[in-house]
Steps between C-alpha positions, in 0.01 A plus 500: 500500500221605697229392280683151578441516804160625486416160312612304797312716691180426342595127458524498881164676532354218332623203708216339741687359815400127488258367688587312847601154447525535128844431458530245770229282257727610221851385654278144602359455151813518355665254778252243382527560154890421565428203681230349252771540224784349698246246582371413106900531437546223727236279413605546123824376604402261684280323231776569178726331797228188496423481166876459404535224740184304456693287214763412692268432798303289252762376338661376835153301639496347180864365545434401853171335441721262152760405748373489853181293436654144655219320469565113471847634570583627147444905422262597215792599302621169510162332452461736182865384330389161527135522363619318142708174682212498734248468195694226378535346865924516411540580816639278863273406739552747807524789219142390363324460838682861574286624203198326613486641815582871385213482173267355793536833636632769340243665280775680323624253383207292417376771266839513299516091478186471361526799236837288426372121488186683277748478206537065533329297299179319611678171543791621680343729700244223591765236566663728748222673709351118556866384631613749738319749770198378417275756671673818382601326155145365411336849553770632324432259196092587541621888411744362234221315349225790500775751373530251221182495382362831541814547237350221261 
C-alpha cells in the first residue's frame, strides 16, 4: 500500500501548474469548435432541406408558368392542347385569334408549336402559315422550311 501511494506521489511531482491563461484559451477553443460544428450541422441541414424541395419548387413554377400565362386570354396549357386543331385551323374564330395573340407572345409556346407544325408536310404547312398570323406563322414556316432541308 505504501508503494501505491508513493507512485502518486511521484506522479504529482511531475505535474507543471499550467501556465496563466492557458486554460481560459483552452475552454474558448473548444467553445468555437462547438459552435463551428453546430454551425456546419445547420448549414448541412439546411441545404439536404433545399435540395429536397427544389423539385417541388421547380415543379410548382413550371405549373404556374402552363396555367397562369393569359396571354390573348387563353393559358399556355390551353394554347398547348389545341396546337393540332389549330394546325388544321378546326378551330372558332375568338378561339383562333386567342391563339394568335398568345403564340405572338409567349416564347414558350412558340418554341413547342413550331417543333410540333415541323412534322406537316410542305404543302400543308405552307397553306397554313400563309393564311393565318401571318407575321409569327411566316417566320415560323422560314424555320420549317430550313429544318427541311438541312434534313434532305
Amino acid at each position: 500500500m505504501s508503494s501505491e501511494i508513493q507512485s502518486d506521489a511521484n506522479e504529482n511531482e511531475s505535474w507543471e501548474p499550467c501556465p496563466t491563461g492557458q486554460l481560459s484559451r483552452l475552454n474558448q477553443e473548444l467553445k468555437s469548435r462547438n459552435h463551428r460544428e453546430i454551425s456546419n450541422r445547420r448549414i448541412l441541414v439546411t441545404g439536404l432541406f433545399l435540395v429536397a424541395l427544389a423539385p417541388v419548387i421547380l415543379w410548382n413554377i413550371n405549373r404556374n408558368n402552363n396555367t397562369k400565362n393569359h396571354l390573348g386570354g387563353i393559358s399556355c396549357k390551353n394554347v398547348q392542347t389545341h396546337f393540332v386543331a389549330y394546325s388544321q385551323n378546326d378551330l372558332d374564330k375568338k378561339v383562333l385569334k386567342q391563339i394568335n395573340t398568345h403564340l405572338e407572345g409567349c416564347k414558350m409556346c412558340q418554341k413547342l408549336y413550331r417543333e410540333k407544325t415541323r412534322k406537316l408536310s410542305d404543302k400543308t404547312a405552307h397553306a397554313f402559315f400563309l393564311k393565318e398570323a401571318p407575321s409569327f406563322k411566316r417566320d415560323s414556316f422560314r424555320t420549317l422550311a430550313f429544318h427541311q432541308s438541312e434534313h434532305k
